[in-house]
C-alpha positions as CSV (number, residue, x, y, z in Angstrom):
1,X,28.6,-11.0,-5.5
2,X,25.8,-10.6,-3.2
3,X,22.2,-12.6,-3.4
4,X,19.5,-10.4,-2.7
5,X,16.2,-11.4,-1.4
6,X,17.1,-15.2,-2.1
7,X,13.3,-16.1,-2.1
8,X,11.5,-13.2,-3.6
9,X,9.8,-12.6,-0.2
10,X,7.9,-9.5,0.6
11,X,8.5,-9.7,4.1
12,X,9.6,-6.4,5.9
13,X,12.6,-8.3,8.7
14,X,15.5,-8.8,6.6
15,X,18.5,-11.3,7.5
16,X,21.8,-11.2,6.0
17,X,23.4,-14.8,5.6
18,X,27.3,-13.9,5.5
19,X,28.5,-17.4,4.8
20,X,28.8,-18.7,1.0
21,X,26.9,-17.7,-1.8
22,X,28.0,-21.1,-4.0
23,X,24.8,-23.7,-2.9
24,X,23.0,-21.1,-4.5
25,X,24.5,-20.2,-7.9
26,X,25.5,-24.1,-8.5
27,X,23.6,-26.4,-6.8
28,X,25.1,-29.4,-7.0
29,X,25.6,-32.9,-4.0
30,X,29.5,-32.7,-3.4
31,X,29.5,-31.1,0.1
32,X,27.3,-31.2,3.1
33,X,27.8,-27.2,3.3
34,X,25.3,-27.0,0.4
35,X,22.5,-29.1,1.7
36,X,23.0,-27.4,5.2
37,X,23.0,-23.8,3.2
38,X,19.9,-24.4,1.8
39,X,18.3,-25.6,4.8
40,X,19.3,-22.6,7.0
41,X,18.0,-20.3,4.1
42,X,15.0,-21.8,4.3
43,X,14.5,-21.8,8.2
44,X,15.0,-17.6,7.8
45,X,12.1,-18.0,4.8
46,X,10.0,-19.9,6.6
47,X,10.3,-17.6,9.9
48,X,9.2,-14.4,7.8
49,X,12.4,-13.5,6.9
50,X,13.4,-11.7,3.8
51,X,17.4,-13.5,2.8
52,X,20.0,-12.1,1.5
53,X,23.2,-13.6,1.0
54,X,27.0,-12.3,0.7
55,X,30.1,-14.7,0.6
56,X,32.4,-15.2,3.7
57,X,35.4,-13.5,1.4
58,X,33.6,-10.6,-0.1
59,X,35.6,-7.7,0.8
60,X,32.8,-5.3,-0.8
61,X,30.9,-2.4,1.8
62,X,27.2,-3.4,2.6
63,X,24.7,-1.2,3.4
64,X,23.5,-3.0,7.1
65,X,20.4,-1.2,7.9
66,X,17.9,-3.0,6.5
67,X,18.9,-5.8,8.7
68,X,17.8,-7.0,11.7
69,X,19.9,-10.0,11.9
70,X,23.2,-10.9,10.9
71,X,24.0,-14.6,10.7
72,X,27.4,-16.5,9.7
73,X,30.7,-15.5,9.5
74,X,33.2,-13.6,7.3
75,X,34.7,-10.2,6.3
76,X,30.9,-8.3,6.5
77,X,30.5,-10.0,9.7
78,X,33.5,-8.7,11.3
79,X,33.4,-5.2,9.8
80,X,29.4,-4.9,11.1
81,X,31.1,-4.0,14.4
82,X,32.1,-1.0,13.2
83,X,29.4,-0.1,11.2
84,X,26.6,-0.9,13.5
85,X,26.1,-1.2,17.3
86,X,22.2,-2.3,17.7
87,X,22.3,-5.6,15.3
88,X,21.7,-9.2,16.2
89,X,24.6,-11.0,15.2
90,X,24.7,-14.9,15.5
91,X,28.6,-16.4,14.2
92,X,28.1,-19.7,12.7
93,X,31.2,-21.5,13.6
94,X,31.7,-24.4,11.0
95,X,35.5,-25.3,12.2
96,X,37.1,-25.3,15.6
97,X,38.3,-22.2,16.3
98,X,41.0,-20.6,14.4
99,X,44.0,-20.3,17.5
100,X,43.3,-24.1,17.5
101,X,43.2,-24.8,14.3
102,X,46.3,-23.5,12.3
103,X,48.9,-24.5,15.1
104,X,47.3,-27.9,14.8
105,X,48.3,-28.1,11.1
106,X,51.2,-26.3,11.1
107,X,52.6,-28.7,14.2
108,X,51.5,-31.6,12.2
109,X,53.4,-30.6,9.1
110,X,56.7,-29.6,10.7
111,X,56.5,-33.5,13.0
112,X,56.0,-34.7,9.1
113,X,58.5,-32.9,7.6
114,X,60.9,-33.1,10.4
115,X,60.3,-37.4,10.2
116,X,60.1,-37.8,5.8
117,X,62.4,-34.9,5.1
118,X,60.0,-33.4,3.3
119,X,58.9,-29.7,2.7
120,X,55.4,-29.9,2.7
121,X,53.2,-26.4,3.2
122,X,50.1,-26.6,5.7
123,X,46.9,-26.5,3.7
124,X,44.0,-25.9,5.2
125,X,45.1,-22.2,7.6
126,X,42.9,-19.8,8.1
127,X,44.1,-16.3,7.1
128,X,41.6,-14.5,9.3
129,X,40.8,-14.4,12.6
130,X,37.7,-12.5,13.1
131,X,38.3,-11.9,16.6
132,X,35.4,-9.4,17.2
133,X,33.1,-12.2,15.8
134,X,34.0,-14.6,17.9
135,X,34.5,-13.0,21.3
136,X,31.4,-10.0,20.8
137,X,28.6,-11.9,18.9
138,X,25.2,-12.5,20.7
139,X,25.3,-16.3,20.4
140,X,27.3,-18.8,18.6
141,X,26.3,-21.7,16.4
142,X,28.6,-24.0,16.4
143,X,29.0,-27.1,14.3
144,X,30.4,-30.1,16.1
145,X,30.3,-31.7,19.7
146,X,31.4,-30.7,23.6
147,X,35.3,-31.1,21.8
148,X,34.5,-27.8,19.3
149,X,33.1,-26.1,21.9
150,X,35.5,-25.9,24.4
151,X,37.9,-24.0,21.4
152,X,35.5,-21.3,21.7
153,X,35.1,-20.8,24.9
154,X,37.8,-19.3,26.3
155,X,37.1,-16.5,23.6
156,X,33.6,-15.2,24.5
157,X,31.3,-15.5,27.1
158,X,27.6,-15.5,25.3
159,X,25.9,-18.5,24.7
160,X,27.1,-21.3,22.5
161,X,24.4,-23.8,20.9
162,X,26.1,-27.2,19.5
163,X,24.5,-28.4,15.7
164,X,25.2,-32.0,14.4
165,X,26.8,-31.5,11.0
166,X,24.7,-33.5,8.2
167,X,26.0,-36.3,6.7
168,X,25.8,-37.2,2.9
169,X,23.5,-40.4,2.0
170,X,23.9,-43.0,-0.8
171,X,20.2,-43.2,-2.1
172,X,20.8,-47.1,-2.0
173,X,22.0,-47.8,1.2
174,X,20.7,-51.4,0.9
175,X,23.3,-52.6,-1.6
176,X,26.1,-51.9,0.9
177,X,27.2,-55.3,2.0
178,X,29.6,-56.8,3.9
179,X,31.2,-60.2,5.1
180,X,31.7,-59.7,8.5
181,X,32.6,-63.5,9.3
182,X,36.2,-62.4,7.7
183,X,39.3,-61.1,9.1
184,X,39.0,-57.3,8.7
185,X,41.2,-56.1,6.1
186,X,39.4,-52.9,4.5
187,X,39.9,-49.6,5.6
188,X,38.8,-46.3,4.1
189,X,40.0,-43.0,4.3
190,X,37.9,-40.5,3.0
191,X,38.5,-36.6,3.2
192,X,39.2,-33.7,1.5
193,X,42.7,-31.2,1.0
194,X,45.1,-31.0,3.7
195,X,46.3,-34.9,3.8
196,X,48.6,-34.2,6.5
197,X,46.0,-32.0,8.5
198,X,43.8,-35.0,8.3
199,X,46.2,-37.7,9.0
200,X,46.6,-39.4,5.7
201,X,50.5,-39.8,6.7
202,X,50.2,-42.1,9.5
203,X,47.5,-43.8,7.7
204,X,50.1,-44.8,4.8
205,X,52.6,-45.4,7.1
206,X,50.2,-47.7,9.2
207,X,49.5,-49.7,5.9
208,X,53.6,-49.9,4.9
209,X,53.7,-52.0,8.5
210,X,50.6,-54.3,7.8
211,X,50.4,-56.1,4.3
212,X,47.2,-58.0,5.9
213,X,45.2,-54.1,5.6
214,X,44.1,-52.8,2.2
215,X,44.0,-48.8,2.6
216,X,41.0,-47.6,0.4
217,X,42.4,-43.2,-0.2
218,X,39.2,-41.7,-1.6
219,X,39.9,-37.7,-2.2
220,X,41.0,-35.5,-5.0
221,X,44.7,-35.0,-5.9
222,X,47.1,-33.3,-3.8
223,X,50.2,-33.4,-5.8
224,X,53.1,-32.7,-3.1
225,X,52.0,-34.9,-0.8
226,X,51.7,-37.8,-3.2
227,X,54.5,-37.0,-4.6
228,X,56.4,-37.2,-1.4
229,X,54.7,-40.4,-0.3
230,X,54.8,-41.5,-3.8
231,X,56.4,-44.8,-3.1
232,X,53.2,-45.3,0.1
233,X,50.7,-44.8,-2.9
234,X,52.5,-47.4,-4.8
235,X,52.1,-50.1,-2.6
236,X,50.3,-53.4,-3.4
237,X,48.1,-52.7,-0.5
238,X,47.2,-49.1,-0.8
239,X,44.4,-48.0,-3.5
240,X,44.3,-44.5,-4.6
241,X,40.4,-43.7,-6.0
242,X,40.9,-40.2,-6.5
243,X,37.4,-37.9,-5.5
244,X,34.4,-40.6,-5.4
245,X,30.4,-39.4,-5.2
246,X,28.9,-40.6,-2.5
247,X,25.9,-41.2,-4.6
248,X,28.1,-43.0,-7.2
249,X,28.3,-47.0,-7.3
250,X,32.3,-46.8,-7.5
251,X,31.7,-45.3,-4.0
252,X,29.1,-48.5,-2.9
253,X,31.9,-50.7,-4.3
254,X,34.5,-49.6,-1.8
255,X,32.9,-49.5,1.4
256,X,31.5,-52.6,0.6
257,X,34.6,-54.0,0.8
258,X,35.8,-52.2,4.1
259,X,35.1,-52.2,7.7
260,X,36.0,-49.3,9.0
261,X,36.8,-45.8,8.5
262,X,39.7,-43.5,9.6
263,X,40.3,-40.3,9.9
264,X,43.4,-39.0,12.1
265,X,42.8,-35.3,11.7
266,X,44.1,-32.3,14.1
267,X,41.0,-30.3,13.6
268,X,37.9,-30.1,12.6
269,X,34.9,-28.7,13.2
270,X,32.3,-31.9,12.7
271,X,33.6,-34.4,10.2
272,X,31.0,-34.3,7.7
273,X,33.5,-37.1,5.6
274,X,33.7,-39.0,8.3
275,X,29.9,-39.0,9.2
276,X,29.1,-39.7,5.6
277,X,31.5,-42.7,5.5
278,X,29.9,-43.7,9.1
279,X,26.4,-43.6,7.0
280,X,27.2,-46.5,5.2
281,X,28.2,-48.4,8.4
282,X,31.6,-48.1,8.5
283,X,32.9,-48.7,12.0
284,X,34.9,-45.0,12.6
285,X,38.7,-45.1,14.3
286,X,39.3,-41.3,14.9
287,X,40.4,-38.8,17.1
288,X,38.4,-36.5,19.1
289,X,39.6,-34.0,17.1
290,X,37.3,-34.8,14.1
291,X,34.4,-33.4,16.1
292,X,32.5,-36.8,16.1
293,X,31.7,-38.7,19.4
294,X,33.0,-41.9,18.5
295,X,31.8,-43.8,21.5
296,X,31.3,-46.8,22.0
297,X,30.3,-46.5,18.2
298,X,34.1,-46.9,17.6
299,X,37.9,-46.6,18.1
300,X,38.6,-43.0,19.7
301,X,42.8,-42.6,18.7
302,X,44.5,-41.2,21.4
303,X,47.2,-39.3,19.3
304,X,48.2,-39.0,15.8
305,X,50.5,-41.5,15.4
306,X,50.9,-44.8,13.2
307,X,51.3,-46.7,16.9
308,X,47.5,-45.5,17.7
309,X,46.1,-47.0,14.7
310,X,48.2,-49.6,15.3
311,X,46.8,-50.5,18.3
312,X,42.8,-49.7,17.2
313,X,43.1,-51.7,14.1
314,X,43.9,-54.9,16.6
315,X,40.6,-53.9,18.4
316,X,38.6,-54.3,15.8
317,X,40.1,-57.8,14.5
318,X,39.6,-58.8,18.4
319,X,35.6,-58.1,18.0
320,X,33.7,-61.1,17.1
321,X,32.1,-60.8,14.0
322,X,28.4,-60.5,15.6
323,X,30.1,-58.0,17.5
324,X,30.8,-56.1,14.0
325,X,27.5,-56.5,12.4
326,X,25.8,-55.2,15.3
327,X,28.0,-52.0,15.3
328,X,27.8,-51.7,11.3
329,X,23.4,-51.6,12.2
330,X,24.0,-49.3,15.1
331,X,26.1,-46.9,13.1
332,X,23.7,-46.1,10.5
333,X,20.8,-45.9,12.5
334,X,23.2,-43.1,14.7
335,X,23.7,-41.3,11.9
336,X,20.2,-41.4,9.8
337,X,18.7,-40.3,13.5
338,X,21.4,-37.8,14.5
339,X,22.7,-36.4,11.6
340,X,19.9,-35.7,8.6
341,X,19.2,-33.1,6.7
342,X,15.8,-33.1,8.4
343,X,16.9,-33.2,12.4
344,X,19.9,-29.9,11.5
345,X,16.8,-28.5,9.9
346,X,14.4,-28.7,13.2
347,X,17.7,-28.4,15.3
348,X,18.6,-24.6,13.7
349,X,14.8,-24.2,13.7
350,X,14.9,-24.4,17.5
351,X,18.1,-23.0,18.6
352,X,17.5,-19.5,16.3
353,X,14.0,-19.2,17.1
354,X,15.5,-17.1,20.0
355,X,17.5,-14.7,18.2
356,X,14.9,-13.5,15.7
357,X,12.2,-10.9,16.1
């Protein structure tokens, strides 16, 4: 299905969005992809642009000459080199890029398998590779840090412009409170599919070692991995939430009751679970992978392995607890300053201003 002229605009220069068409036929708070949607829709409005708007998987012909601009990524993306020689085209790269991703997951489901004896399937691969998009575009957009990046750049050699992800926002950020005078105990994990992917595993594992840490899994079901970890999930010290709104008070609840977050992924474009968890002051631990510069904000995990969060959860319960509530401050100023809906929007304001007409 394809959205035509998303804002009723008369304007003559036409954009097509090639990206998702779901922010806009169900609006609804559950992803950063829909807030970020919205706001890139309405930077092409507000630049005289008339929108329209096909999904990534839409396997449907288009018509491309009313367009002067061709923004995204997907099937009509990647076919537009065929069709049409003298078109703008900017990819908007939302993941790291694909020869890095899936032999990240797939590597890190075989060194599970090959450990637990299990038979788990990688869940997040990308069946296509859009190879023309990436290497013959006019610019890239890509979402993450200097880490994202360099999985591009071996691939093309036009300019690539960096976007902080945005990061979702409890509306009452001043209820989040925390003892930091105790011994750390709480720690959050707080993703999406692909468990393994995103280094649920060693996480379990991790908390199977220390009874002193109380692992808070906050994401919907994925049946075959719980069900191989089953007995992990049914430890005393392990608390399965299932999918939890960030605007919800179930989700004030728990990171109240943490100090950090985790998030041992492969691959990633920018984290936008991990910044969101960060939002609330949540000291991360995570590897550069994730797309987030942890910093001095947090613990940057070497590997993926239950010895590296071994060995970050002992830094944290070395910091003095000053030490923590300063960090807990610092961390969600970072991510109200650098990752808000309204800085992507004057960020993708800048950075397209000199691709369009």
């Amino acid at each position: 299905m394809m959205i035509t002229n998303l804002f009723q605009a008369p304007f003559q220069q036409a954009v097509l969005m090639n990206y998702t068409t779901q922010p806009f036929l169900q609006r609804h708070t559950g992803h950063t992809n829909v807030q970020e949607s919205h706001l890139i829709a309405q930077t092409f409005h507000a630049l005289g642009y008339r929108v329209d708007v096909v999904d990534f998987c839409d396997e449907t012909p288009l018509d491309l000459s009313p367009y002067q601009l061709l923004f995204g990524f997907g099937q009509a993306f990647e076919r537009s080199f065929t069709q049409r020689r003298d078109l703008t085209r900017v990819y908007y790269a939302t993941g790291a890029h694909v020869s890095h991703q899936n032999p990240a997951e797939i590597a890190r489901v075989r060194d599970v398998n090959r450990r637990h004896g299990t038979r788990l399937l990688p869940q997040r691969i990308v069946p296509w590779c859009w190879s023309m998009s990436t290497a013959m575009s006019d610019a890239l957009v890509v979402i993450g840090n200097d880490w994202t990046v360099s999985t591009y750049r071996p691939f093309t050699d036009a300019p690539i412009h960096m976007l902080a992800a945005t990061a979702l926002f409890n509306p009452q950020p001043d209820r989040i409170a925390r003892t930091h005078g105790r011994r750390p105990s709480g720690l959050l994990w707080f993703g999406a599919s692909g468990f393994v992917h995103k280094g649920l595993d060693v996480c379990l594992e991790y908390a199977a070692m220390d009874p002193e840490v109380t692992l808070h899994v906050c994401a919907a079901e994925e049946p075959e991995f719980m069900q191989a970890f089953s007995r992990a999930f049914a430890l005393p010290n392990v608390v399965y939430h299932g999918f939890v709104s960030v605007q919800s008070d179930t989700f004030i609840r728990i990171v109240s009751q943490c100090e950090c977050c985790i998030l041992p992924s492969c691959s990633e474009g920018q984290s936008t679970s991990l910044l969101t968890a960060m939002a609330t002051g949540l000291l991360p631990i995570a590897t550069r992978f994730t797309g987030v510069d942890v910093g001095s904000l947090g613990i940057l995990l070497d590997e993926i392995s239950v010895d590296a969060v071994a060995r970050a959860v002992a830094a944290v319960r070395a910091m003095l607890p000053q030490e923590r509530a300063r960090r807990d401050l610092e961390i969600r100023d970072y991510c109200h300053t650098v990752h808000a809906p309204r800085r992507f929007a004057e960020n993708f304001r800048a950075l397209i201003a000199g691709y369009v007409v």
